[in-house]
N, C-alpha and C positions, 0 to 999 in steps of 0.2 A: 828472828832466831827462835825455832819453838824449844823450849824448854821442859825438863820433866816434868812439871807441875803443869802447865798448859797441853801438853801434850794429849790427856785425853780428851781436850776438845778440838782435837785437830780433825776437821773432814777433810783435807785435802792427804794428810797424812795416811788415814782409813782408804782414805778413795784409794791413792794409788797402794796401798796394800792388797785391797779386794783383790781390782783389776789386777796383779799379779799374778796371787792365786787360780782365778781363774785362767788364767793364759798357761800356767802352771801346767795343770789340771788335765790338759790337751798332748802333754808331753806321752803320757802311758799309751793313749790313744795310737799316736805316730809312729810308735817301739811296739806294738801288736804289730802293727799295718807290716812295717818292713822286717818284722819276723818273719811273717810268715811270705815273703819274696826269698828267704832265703838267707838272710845277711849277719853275720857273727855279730855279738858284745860288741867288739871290739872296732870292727868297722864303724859299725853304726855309731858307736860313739865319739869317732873321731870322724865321724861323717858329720857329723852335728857341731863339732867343733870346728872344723874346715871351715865351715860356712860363718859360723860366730868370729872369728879370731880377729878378720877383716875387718871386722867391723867394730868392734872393743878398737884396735890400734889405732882406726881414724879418727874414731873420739878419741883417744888418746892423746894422738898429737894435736888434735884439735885444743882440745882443754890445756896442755899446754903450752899451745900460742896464745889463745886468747886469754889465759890469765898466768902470767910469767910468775906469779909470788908465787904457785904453787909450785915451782922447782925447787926455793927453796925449801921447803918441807921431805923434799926426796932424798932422805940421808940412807945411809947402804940399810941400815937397820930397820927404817919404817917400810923399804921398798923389799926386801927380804921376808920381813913378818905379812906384811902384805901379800907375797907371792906363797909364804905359806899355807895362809889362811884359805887364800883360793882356791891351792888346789884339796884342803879339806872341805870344803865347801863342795868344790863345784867337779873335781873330781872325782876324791876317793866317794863322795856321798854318792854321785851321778853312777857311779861306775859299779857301785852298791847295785843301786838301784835298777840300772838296766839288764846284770845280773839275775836277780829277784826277778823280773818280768816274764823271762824264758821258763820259770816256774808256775806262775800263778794269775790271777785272770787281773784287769787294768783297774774293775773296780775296788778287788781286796788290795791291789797294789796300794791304790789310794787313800784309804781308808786307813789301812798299816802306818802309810807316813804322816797322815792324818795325828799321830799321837805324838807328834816331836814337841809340841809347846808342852806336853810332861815332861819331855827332857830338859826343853830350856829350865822352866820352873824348878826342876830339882838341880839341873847343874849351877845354876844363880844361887841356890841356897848350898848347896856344897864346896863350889869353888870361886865365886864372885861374889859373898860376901850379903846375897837376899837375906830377906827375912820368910823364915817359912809359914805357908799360909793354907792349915788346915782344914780348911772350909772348901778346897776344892780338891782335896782326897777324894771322896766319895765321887763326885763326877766323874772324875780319872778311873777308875773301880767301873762306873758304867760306860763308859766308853770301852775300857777292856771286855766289859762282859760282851760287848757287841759285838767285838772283833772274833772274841771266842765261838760265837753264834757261827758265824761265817768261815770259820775255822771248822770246825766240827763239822758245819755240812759238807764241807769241802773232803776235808779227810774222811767220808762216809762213802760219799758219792765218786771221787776222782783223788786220792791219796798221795800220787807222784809228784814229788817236787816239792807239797804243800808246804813243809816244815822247812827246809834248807831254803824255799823261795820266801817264804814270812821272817826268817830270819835274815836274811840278805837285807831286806826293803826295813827292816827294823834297825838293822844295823846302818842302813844307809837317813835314816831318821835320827839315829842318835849322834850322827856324826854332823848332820846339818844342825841339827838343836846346839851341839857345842860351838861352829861353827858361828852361826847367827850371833851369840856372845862374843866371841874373839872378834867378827867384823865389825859391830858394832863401836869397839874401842878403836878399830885403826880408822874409822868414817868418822871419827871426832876429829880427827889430827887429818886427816887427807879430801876429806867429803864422800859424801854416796858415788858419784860419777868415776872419780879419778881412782878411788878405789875397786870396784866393780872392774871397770877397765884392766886393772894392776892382777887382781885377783882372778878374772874369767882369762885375759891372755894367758898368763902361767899354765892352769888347767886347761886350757885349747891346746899346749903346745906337752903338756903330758898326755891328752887323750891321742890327739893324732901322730906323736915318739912311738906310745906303744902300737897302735897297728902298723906303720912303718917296719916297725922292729919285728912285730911276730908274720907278717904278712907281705911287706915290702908295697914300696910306691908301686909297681906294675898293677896290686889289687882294684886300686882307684879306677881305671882304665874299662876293668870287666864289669861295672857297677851300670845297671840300670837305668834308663830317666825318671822311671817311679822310683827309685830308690834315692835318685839324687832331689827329685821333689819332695820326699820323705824327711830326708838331710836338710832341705832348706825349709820346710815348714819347723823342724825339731830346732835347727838355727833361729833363726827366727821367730816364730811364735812361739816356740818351747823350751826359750833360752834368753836371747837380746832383751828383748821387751820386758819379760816378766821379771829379770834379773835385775834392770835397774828401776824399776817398778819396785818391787822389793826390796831393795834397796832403800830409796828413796824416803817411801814408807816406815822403814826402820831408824835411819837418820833422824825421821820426825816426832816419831810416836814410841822407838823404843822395839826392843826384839821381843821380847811379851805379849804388847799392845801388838805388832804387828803380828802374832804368831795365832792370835786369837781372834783374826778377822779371815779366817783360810774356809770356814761352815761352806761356801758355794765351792770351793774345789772339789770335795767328792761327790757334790750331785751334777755336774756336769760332767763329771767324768763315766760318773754310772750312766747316765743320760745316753750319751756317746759311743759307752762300750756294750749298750743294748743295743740301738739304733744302726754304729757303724760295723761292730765285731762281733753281733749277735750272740754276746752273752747271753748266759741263766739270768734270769732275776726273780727266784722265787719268796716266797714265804719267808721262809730263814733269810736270803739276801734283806729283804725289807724288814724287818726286824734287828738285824744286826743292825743295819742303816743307823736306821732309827737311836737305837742307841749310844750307835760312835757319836752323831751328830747332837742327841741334846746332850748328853755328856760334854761335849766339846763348849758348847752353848752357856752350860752352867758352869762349868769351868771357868770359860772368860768375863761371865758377869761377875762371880766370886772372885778372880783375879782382878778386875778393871775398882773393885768394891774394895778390895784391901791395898792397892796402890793407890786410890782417893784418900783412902784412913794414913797413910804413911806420910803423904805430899800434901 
């Protein structure tokens, strides 16, 4: 059982954090692609859910068959809180998010959500009772300066969308940062697995309700095979995996520690969104880069440095 104190020396915990992340990282990628096929918010996000749902329920019932004590832990309350948290999680944040996308390019996407271990770190000292840890202000301040960078060329060069789509993916950041806190409490009491499961069905069955409701079942029908390969890459690589990958991760090492191993999600995402969607990546791109990332960087050694001094 890793515990807070041994917790930063968990590599398995890191490991399946990174790997997360980077599977993460590939979601912005997949929501370019089947934009520009044509395909609403709204579809596409219960397109991605369609495909996930399946798949959470048979672990589900998998998990419990094969270990019966966790039924009893299934009281109306934990299963409830449970289904809430998910769908702030993995909804209202997603739904943020893919939002924000129809505005602004996959790498600023990235980058933007890139700043949520600020939120975790201020929500913990605001509402969960941290200790606040000065020392990684100033990171936080250069990591903004960098976003600003890319902000500013953006609204120079291409103005549309820029501020409503930064503010969507911000919003969709701060709602995962509190998120990652509230899971982290119910994965004490349920585990990474059986939670995840509890948490992503609920949200699979609010994303695929609303297209239902605003579009109806017949939409499903007129849908593409690139866009249902789209669907099943964003299920699956941009959701199952990295979900309880993340998870896992967090159970082990904590929503901090795991929030502070994310530095490769926005270079492969930039990587990808040059390579597959022929972004810009000029001067300014690579300068703000630069900045969101050692920011981030010094942030989690001064974070990883005052939870040593605490534990």
């Amino acid at each position: 059982m890793t515990t807070p104190s041994s917790s930063a020396s968990d590599p398995l915990g890191y490991g399946f954090a990174v790997a997360g992340a980077v599977l993460f990282s590939t979601k912005g990628i997949f929501i370019k692609l089947a934009y520009a096929e044509g395909v609403s918010t709204e579809m596409l996000l219960s397109l991605r859910m369609l495909v996930a749902l399946p798949v959470y329920l048979v672990i589900l019932v998998t998990l419990l068959r094969r270990q019966p004590a966790l039924r009893a832990v299934l009281t109306p309350r934990i299963v409830l809180t449970s289904m809430a948290v998910g769908i702030l999680g993995y909804y209202i944040s997603s739904y943020l998010d893919f939002l924000g996308l129809n505005f602004i390019a996959a790498q600023y996407e990235r980058l933007v959500l890139f700043t949520y271990p600020f939120f975790i770190l201020l929500f913990g000292v605001w509402f969960f009772g941290d200790r606040m840890v000065w020392r990684v202000v100033p990171p936080m301040l250069l990591s903004y300066l960098g976003l600003l960078v890319i902000f500013g060329w953006n609204l120079a060069i291409n103005p549309d969308g820029i501020v409503i789509g930064t503010l969507l993916v911000l919003g969709s950041a701060i709602t995962f940062a509190l998120y990652q806190h509230l899971a982290k409490r119910q994965m004490l009491v349920l585990g990474a697995g059986l939670f995840t499961c509890i948490g992503m069905s609920t949200a699979a069955v609010c994303g695929i309700g609303q297209n239902l409701v605003i579009s109806g079942p017949q939409s499903y029908f007129a849908l593409s095979p690139t866009l249902w390969m789209y669907g099943l890459a964003l299920g699956v690589l941009g959701t199952v995996l990295p979900s309880f990958l993340m998870n896992a991760g967090m159970a082990r090492i904590g929503a901090r520690a795991t929030s502070s191993t994310a530095a490769l999600g926005p270079i492969v995402t930039i990587v990808f969104a040059v390579l597959v969607l022929n972004e810009p990546f000029t001067i300014y791109h690579a300068l703000g880069t630069v900045l969101v990332l050692v920011g981030a960087v010094l942030f989690a050694r001064a974070d990883r440095r005052a939870r040593a001094a605490q534990g």
